[in-house]
VEXDREN-2710 file (C-alpha; in Angstrom, 1 decimal):
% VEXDREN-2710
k/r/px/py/pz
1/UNK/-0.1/-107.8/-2.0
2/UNK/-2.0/-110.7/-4.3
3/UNK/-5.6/-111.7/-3.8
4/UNK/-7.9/-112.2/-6.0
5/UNK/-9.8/-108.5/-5.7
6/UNK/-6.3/-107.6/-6.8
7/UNK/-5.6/-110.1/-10.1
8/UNK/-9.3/-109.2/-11.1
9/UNK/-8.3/-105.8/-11.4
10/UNK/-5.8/-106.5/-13.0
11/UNK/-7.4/-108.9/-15.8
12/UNK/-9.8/-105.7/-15.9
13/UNK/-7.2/-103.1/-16.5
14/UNK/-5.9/-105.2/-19.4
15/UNK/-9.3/-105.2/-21.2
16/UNK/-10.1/-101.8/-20.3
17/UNK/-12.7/-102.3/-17.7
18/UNK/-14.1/-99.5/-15.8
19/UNK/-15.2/-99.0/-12.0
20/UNK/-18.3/-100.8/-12.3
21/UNK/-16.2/-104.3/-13.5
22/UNK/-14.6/-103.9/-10.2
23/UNK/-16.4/-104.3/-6.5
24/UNK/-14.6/-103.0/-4.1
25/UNK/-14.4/-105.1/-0.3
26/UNK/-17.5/-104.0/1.6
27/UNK/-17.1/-102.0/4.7
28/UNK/-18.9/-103.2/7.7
29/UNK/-20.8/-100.2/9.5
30/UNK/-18.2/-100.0/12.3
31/UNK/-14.7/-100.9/12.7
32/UNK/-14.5/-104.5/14.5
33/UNK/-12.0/-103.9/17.7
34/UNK/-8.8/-106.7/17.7
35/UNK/-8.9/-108.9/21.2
36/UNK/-5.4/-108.2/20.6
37/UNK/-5.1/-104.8/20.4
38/UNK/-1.1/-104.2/19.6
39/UNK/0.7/-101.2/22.5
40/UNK/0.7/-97.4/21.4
41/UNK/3.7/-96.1/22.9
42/UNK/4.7/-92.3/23.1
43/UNK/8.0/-92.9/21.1
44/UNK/9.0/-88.9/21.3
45/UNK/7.9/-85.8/22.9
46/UNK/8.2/-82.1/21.9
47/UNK/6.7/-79.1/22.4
48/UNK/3.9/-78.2/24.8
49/UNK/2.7/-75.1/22.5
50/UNK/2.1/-75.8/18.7
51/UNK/4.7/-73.2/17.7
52/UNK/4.7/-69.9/20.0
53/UNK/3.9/-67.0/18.0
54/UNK/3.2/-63.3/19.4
55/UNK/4.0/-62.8/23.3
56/UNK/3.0/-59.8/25.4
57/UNK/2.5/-59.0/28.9
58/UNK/-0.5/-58.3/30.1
59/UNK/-1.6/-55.6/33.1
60/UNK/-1.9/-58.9/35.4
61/UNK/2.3/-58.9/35.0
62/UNK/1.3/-62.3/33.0
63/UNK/2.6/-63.4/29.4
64/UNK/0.1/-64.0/27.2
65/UNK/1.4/-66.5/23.7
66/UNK/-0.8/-67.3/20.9
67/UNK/-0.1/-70.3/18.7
68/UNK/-1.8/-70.3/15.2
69/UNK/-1.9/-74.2/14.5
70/UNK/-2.3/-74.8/18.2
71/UNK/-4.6/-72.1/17.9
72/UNK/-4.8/-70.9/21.4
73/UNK/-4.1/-68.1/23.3
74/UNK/-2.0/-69.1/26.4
75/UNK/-1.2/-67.7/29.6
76/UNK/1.5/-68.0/31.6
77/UNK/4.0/-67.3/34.7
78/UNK/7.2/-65.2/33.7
79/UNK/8.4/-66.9/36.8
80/UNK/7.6/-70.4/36.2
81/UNK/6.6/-70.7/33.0
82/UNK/3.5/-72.6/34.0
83/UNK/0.4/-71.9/32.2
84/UNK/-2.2/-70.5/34.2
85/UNK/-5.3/-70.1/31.6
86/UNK/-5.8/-71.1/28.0
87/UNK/-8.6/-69.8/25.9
88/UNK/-9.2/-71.4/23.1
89/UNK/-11.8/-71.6/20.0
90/UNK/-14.4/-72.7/22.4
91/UNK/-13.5/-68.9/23.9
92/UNK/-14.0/-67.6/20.5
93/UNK/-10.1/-67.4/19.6
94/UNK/-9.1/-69.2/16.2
95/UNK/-5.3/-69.4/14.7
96/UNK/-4.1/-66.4/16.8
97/UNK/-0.7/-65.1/15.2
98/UNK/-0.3/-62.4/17.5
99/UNK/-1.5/-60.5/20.6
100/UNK/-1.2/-56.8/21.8
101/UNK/-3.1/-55.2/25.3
102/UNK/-4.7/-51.5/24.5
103/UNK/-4.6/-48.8/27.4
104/UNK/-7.9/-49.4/29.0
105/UNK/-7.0/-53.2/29.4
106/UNK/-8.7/-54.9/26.7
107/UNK/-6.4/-57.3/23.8
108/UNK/-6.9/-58.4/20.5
109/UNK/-5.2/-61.1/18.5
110/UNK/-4.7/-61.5/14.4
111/UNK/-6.0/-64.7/12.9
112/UNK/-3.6/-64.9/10.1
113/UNK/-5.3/-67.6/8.4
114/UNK/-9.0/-66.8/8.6
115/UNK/-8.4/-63.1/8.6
116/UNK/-10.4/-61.9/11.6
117/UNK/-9.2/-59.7/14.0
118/UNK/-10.8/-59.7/17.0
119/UNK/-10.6/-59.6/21.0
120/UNK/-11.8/-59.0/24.5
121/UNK/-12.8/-56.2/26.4
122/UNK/-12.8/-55.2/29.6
123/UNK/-15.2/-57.0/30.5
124/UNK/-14.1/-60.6/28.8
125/UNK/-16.8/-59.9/25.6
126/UNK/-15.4/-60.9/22.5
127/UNK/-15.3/-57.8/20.4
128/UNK/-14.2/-58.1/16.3
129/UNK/-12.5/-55.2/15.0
130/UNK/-12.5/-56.6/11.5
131/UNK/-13.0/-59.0/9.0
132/UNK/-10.1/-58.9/6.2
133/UNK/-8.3/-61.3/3.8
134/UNK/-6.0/-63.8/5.0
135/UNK/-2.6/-62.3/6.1
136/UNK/-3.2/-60.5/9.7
137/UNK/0.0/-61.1/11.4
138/UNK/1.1/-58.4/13.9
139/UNK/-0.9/-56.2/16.1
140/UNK/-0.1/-53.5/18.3
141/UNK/-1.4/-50.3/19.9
142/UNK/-0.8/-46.4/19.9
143/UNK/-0.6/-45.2/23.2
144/UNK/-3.5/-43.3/23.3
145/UNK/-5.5/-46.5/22.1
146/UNK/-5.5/-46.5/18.5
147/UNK/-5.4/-50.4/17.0
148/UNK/-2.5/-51.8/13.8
149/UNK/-2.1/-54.9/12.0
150/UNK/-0.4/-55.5/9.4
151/UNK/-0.5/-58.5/6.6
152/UNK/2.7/-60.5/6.5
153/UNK/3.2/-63.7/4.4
154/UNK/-0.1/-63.6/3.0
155/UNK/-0.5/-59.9/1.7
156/UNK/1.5/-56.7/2.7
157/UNK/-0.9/-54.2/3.6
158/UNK/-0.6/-51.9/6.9
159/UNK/-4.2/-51.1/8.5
160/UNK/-5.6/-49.0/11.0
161/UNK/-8.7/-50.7/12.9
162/UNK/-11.3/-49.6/14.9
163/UNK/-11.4/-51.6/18.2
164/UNK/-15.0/-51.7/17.8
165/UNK/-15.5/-52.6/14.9
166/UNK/-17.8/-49.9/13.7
167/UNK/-15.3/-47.7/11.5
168/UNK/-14.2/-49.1/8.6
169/UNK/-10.5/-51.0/8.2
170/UNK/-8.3/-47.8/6.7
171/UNK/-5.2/-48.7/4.6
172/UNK/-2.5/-47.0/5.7
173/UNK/0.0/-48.0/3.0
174/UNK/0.4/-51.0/0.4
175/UNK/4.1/-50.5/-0.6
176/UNK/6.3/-52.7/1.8
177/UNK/5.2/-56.1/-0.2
178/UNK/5.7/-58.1/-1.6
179/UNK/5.3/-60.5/0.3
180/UNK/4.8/-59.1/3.9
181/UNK/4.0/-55.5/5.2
182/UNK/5.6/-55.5/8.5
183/UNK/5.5/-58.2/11.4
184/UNK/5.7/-58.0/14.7
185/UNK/5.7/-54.1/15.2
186/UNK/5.8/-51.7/18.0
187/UNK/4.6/-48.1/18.8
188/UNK/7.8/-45.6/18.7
189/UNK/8.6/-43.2/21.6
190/UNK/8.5/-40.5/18.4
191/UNK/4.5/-41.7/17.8
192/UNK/5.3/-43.4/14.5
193/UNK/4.5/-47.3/13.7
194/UNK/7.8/-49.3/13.5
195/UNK/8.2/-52.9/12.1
196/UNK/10.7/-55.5/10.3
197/UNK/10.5/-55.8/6.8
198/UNK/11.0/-59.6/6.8
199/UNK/12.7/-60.0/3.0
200/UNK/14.4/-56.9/3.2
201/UNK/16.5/-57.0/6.3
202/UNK/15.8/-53.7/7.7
203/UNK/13.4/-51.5/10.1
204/UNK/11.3/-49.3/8.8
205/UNK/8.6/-46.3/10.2
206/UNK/5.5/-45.1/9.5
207/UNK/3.7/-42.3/9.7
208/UNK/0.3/-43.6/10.3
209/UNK/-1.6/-40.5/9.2
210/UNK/0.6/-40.1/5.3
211/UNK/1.5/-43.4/5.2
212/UNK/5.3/-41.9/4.5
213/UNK/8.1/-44.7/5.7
214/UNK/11.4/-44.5/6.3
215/UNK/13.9/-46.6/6.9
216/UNK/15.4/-46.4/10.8
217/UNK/17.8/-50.1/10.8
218/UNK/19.5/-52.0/8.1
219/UNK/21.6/-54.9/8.5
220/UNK/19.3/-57.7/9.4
221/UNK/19.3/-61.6/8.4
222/UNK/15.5/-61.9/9.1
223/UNK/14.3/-59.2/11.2
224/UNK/11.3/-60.8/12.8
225/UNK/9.9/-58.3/15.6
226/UNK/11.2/-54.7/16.9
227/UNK/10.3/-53.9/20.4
228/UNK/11.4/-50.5/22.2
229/UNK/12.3/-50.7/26.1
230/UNK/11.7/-48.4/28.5
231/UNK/14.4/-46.2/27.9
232/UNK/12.9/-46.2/24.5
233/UNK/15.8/-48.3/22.9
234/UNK/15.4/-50.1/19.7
235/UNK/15.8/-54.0/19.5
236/UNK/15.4/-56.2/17.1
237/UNK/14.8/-59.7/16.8
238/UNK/16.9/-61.7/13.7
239/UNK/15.2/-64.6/13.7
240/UNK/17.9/-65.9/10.7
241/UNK/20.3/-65.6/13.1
242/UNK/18.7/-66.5/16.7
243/UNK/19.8/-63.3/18.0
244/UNK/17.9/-60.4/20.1
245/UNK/20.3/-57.2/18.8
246/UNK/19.9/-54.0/20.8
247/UNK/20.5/-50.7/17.9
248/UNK/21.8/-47.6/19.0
249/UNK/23.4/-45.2/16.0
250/UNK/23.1/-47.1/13.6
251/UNK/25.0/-50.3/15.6
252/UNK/23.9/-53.5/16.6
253/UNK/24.5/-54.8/19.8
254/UNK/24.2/-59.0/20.3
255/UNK/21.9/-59.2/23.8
256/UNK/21.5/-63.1/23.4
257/UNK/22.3/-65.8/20.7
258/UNK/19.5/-68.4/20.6
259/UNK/18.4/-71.1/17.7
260/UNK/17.2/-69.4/14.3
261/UNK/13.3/-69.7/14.1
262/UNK/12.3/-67.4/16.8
263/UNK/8.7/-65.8/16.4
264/UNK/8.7/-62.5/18.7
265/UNK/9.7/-61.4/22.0
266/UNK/8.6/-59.0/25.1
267/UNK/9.7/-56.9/28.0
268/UNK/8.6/-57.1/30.9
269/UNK/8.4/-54.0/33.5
270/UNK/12.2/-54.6/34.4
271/UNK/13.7/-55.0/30.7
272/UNK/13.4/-58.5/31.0
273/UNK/13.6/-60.0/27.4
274/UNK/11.3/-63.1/27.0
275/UNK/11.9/-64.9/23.8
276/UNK/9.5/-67.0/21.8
277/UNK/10.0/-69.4/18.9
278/UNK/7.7/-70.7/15.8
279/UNK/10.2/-73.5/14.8
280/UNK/10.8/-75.2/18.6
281/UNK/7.4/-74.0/20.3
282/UNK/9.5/-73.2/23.5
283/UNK/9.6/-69.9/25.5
284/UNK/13.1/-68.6/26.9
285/UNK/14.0/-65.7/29.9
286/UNK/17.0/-63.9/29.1
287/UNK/18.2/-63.3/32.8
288/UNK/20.0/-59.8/33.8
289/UNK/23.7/-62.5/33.9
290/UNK/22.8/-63.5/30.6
291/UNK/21.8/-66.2/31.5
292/UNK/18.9/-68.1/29.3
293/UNK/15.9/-70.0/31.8
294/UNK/13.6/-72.5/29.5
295/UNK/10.1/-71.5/30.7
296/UNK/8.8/-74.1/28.0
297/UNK/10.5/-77.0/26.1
298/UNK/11.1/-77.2/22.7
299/UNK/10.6/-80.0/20.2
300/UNK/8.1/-80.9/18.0
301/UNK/5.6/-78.4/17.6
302/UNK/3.8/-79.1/14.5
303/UNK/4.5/-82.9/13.9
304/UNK/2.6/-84.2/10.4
305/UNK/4.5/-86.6/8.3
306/UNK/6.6/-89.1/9.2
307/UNK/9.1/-91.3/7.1
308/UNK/12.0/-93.8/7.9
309/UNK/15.2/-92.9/5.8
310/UNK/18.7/-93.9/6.1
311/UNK/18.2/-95.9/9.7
312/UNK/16.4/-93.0/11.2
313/UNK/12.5/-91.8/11.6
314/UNK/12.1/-88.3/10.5
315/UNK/9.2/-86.2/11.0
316/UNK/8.0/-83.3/9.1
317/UNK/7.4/-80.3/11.9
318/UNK/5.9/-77.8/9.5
319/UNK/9.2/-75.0/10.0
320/UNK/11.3/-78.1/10.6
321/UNK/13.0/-81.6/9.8
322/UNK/13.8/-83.8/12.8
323/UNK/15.3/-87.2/13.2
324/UNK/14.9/-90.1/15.9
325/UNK/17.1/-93.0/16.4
326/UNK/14.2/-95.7/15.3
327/UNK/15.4/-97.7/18.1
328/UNK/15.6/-95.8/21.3
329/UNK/13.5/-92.5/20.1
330/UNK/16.4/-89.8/20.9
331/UNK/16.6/-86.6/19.1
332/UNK/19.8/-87.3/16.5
333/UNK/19.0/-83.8/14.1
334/UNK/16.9/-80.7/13.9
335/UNK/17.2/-79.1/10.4
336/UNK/15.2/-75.5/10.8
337/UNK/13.6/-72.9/8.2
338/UNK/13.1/-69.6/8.0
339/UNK/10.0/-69.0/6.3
340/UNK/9.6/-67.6/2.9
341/UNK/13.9/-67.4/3.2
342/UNK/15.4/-71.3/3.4
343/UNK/16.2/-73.2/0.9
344/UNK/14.5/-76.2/3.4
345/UNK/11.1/-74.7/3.1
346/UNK/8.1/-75.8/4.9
347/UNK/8.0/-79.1/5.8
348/UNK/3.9/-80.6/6.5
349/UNK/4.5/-83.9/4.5
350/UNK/6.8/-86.2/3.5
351/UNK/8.2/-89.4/2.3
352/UNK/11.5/-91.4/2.3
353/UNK/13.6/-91.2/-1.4
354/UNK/16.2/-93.5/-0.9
355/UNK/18.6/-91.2/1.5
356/UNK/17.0/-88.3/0.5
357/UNK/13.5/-86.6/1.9
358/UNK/10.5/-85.3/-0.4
359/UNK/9.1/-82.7/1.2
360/UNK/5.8/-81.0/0.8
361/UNK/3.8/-77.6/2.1
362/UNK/0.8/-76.4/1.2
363/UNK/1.3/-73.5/3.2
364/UNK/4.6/-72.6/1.1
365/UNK/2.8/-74.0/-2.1
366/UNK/5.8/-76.0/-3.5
367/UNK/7.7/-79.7/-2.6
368/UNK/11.5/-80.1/-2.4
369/UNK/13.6/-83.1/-2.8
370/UNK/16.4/-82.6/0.3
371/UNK/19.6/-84.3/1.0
372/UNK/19.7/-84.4/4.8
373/UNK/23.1/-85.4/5.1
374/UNK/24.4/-82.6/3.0
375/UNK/21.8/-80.2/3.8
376/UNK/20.8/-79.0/0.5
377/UNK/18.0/-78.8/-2.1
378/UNK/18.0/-81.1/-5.1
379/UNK/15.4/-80.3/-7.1
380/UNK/12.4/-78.0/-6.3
381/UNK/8.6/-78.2/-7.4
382/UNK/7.3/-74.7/-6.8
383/UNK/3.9/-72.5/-7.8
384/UNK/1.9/-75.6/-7.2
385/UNK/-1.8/-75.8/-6.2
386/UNK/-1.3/-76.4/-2.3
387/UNK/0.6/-79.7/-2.6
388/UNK/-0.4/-82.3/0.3
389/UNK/1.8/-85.0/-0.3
390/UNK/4.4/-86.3/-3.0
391/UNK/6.0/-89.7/-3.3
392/UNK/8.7/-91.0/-5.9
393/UNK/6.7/-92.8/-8.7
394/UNK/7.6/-94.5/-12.0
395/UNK/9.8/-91.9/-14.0
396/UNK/9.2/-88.9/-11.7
397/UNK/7.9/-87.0/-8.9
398/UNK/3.6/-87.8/-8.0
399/UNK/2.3/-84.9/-6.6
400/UNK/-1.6/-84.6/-4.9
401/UNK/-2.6/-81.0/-5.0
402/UNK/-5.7/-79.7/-2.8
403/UNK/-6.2/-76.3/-4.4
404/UNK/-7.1/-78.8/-8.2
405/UNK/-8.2/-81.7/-6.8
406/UNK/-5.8/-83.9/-8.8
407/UNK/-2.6/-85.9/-9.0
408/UNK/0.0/-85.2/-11.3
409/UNK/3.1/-86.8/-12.2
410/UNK/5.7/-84.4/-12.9
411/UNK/8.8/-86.2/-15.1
412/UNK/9.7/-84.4/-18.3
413/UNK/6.1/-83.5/-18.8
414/UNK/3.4/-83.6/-16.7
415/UNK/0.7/-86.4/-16.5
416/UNK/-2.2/-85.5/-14.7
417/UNK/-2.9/-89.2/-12.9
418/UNK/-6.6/-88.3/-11.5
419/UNK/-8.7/-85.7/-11.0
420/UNK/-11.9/-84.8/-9.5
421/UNK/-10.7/-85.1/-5.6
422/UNK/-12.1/-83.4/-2.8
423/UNK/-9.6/-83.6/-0.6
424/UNK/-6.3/-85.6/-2.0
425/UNK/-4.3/-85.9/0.9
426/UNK/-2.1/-88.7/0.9
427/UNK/0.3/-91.2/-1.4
428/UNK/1.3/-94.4/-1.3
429/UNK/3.4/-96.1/-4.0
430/UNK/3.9/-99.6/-3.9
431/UNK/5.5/-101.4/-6.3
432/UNK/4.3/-100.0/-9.6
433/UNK/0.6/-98.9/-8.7
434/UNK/0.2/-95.6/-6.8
435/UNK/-2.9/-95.0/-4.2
436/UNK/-4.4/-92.0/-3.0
437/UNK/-6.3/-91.3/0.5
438/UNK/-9.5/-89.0/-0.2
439/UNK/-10.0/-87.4/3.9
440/UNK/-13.3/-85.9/2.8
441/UNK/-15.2/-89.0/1.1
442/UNK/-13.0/-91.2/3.7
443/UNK/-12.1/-93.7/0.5
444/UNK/-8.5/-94.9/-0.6
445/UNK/-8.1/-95.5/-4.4
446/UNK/-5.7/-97.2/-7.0
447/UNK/-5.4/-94.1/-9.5
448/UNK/-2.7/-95.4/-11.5
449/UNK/-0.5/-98.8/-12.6
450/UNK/3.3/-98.6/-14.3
451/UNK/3.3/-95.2/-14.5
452/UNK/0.1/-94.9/-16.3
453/UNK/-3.5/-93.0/-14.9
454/UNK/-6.4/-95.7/-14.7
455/UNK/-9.6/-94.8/-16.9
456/UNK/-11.3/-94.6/-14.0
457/UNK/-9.6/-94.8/-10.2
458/UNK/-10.8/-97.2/-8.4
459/UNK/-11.7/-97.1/-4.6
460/UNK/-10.4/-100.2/-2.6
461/UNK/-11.0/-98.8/1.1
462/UNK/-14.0/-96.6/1.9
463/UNK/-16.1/-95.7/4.8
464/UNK/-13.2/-93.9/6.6
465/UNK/-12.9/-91.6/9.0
466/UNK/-11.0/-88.6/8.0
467/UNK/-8.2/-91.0/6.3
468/UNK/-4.4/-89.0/6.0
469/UNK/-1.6/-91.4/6.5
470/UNK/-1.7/-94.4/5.3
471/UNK/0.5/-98.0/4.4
472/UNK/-0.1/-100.6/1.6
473/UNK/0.7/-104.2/3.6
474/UNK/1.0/-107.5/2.5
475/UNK/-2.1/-107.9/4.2
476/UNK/-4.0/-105.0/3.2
477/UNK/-3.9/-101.2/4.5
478/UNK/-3.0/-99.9/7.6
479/UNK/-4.9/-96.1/8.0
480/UNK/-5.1/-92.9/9.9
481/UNK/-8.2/-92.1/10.7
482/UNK/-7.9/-88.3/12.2
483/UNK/-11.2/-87.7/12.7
484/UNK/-11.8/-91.1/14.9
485/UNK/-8.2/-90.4/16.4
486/UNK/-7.4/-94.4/15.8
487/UNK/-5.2/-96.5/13.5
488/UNK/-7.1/-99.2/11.9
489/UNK/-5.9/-102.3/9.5
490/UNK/-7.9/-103.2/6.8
491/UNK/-7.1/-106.6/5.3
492/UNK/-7.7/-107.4/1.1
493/UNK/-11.1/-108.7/2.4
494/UNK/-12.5/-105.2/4.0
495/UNK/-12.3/-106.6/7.5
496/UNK/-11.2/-104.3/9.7
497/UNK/-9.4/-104.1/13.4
498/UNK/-7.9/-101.2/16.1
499/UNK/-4.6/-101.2/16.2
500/UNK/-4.3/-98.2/18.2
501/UNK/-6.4/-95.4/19.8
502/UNK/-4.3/-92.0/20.4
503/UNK/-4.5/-88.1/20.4
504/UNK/-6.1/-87.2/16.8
505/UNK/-6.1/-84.2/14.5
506/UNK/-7.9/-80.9/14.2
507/UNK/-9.5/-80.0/11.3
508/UNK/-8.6/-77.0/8.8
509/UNK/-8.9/-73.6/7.7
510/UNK/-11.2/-72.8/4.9
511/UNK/-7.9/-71.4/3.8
512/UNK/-6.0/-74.6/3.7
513/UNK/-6.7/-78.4/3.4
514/UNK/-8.7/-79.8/6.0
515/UNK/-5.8/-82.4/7.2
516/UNK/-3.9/-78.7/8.0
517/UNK/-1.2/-80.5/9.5
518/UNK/-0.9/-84.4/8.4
519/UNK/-1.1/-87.0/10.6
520/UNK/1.8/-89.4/9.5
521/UNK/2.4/-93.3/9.4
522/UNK/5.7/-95.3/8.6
523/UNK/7.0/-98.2/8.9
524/UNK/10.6/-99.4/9.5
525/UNK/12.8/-102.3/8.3
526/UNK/11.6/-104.3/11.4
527/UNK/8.0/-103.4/10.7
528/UNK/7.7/-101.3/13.5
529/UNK/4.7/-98.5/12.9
530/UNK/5.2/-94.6/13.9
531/UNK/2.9/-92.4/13.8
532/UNK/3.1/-88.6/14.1
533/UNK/0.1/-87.0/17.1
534/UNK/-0.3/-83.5/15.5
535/UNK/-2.8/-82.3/18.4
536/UNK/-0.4/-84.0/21.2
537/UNK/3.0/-83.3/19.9
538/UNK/4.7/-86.6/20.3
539/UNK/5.8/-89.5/17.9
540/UNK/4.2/-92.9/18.7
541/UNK/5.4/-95.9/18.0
542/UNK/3.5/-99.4/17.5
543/UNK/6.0/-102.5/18.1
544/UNK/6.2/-105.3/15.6
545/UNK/4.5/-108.6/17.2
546/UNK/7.0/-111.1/17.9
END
């Protein structure tokens, strides 16, 4: 890309000039809509549920399934699978993790991100037990009524709540970190609290009174959930393994093999096991003939970033790597994590590095450079400040961290690159200058040039809406704009043009960055565009013009 906006700035980065030598295009007060508007076409589908968390059946004889990025609290035929209600923040229910019904009828759900535990009554009022740190994760209920969380992934504490809200939250013990407390747990026929210990492989008790545990079940990959049948039997779900194991003395009985990356599971009234899964958003019967019936597909359930990489698109799905054929769209590889355990890690952004992927996660606080072909970790970035994206760049590995606003170029030392960021939220290197998209001030700026920071970055695309993926043309910039759900191109000159209106992103957690997941843009050999629909679950593609 050469214009003259772009050999002024460089004559000015030569004698040292700062921002004010430089005027970046002007942006006209509304993006200017193409006659020619190119065709948005859903490339790939996946998932109808952002990644199924919690499941349990309700009085109705109905499943109820929350989904924390999706977050929503679903409800649904065991028979069908259809969903037959949805409540959803406009309900009052944000990022539910998991879901458990008390005696009298009322259920409450853990919002693992903001912290809130809440629920409804009888009645349908929204009643919030309590307010606590991030971390809530499972929830369950004595059988005379009594309400327990735990914190898993985000703190390891084990609480008793009062439904009401009016008592307040009592610890019941803080030694099963770190790291997690329990997850999804389960009242015991012999009134104790049991749960997985996710990092340890085993099943422990509680005594919620003391706060003494014991150890009932060791053994375990990734125990995930424990649920007790009617007969009072132990089983556990491994979600390292994709299994559902049924423990009696001490041995562990397979019931089913699914795919690793399974969230929880429920019973219904018949010992019917209903199986859901964080990683592939889909939710599976385990019929009496062992037979498995799909009550919801699985695919893509978090889609963010997107990159083309040794002749195939791959898309970052948060728990997961997958791959298209860039031609016809088909599924060619799903590479799946088991969080907090895998070497993969989390997957939100990422970017193409020759055959290999860099991947990044906020969430897991770290990036990774992966060999997909192999399957295995190259290098490894960790204890970062809730890394948004990271991109190959002049001797080593830039980095945009939300947590310290800043970029940093991590070679044999570190170079911080620019600093001062709201919202750093996405990379672009091209050629030897590196760019950064700002989602909160809505601007895209050059931050450095051969390897080294600018004095002063300087912002050659603003006024946009929400920007997170972006791509540095010949012509100029092709951008994301979440919040306006569109993809507009921006040539050298600030003139802008639609390419494409689709199914946008949702905003963040005060916990996180507000792209939460990253809504993706690439481009392929043939200069094809893909672009990842986070809210919609599918990969769209924009054909070159011919």
């Amino acid at each position: 890309m050469r214009s003259t906006f772009v050999l002024l700035l460089a004559m000015c980065l030569l004698s040292g000039c700062g921002e004010s030598d430089v005027t970046p295009p002007e942006k006209p007060s509304q993006p200017e809509t193409s006659s020619a508007t190119p065709t948005l076409e859903v490339f790939a589908t996946g998932a109808n549920i952002s990644g199924a968390n919690g499941i349990h059946f309700g009085p109705d004889g109905l499943l109820y399934v929350t989904s924390v990025i999706g977050s929503s609290l679903t409800v649904h035929d065991p028979e069908t699978g259809e969903e037959v209600r949805r409540f959803t923040e406009a309900q009052g229910v944000i990022g539910p993790d998991d879901v458990a019904f008390a005696p009298d009828g009322s259920y409450y759900w853990t919002s693992i991100l903001t912290g809130e535990v809440a629920g409804f009554d009888p009645d349908g009022n929204k009643v919030i037990a309590a307010q606590l740190p991030p971390g809530p994760n499972p929830v369950t209920f004595s059988d005379d009524g009594r309400l327990f969380i735990s914190q898993c992934f985000l703190g390891h504490n084990v609480y008793e709540l009062d439904p009401k809200g009016v008592d307040e939250p009592r610890i019941i013990t803080e030694d099963l970190g770190p790291g997690c407390g329990l997850n999804g747990m389960d009242w015991g026929p012999d009134d104790r609290l049991y749960g997985p210990r996710w990092f340890f492989g085993e099943v422990v008790s509680l005594d919620v009174e003391s706060g003494e545990w014991r150890v009932e079940a060791t053994g375990f990959t990734t125990p995930a959930a424990i649920k007790f049948d009617s007969k009072g039997v132990l089983h556990v779900l491994d979600t390292g393994t994709g299994q559902v194991l049924r423990v009696v003395d001490g041995n562990h009985e397979v019931v089913v093999q699914l795919e690793p990356g399974l969230d929880n599971f429920a019973f219904d009234e018949n010992d019917t096991i209903f199986v859901s899964s964080f990683v592939d958003g889909d939710l599976q019967r385990v019929n009496a003939d062992g037979s498995i019936t799909s009550l919801q597909p699985a695919g893509m359930a978090h889609p963010a970033g997107v990159a083309v990489a040794g002749g195939k698109v791959w898309v970052a799905d948060m728990h997961s790597i997958r791959s298209y054929d860039r031609n016809s769209g088909e599924s060619v590889d799903v590479q799946r994590n088991i969080v907090g355990v895998g070497d993969l890690g989390g997957a939100i952004n990422l970017a193409a590095d020759g055959d290999h992927l860099i991947l990044s996660s906020w969430f897991d606080n770290d990036v990774r450079i992966w060999d997909p072909d192999s399957k295995r970790r190259v290098a490894h970035y960790p204890d970062l400040g809730g890394p948004t994206a990271a991109v190959r760049y002049a001797n080593g590995i830039a980095i945009a961290e939300h947590n310290k606003g800043t970029v940093t170029l991590y070679a044999d030392e570190p170079i911080e690159l620019a600093s001062g960021f709201k919202a750093p939220t996405a990379l672009v290197a091209s050629g030897d200058r590196l760019y950064l998209g700002d989602r909160s001030s809505g601007e895209i700026s050059l931050i450095a040039e051969a390897g080294r920071p600018l004095q002063t970055p300087v912002v050659v695309v603003s006024g946009l809406e929400a920007p997170e993926g972006f791509l540095v043309t010949d012509n100029g910039f092709v951008v994301v704009e979440a919040q306006a759900s569109r993809v507009v191109q921006v040539s050298e000159s600030g003139e802008r043009s639609v390419l494409a209106s689709f199914e946008g992103g949702s905003e963040g957690t005060p916990s996180g960055p507000p792209s939460q997941l990253f809504n993706g843009i690439a481009m392929d050999a043939d200069e094809n565009l893909f672009i990842t629909g986070e809210t919609s679950r599918v990969l769209y593609r924009i054909e070159a013009s011919r």
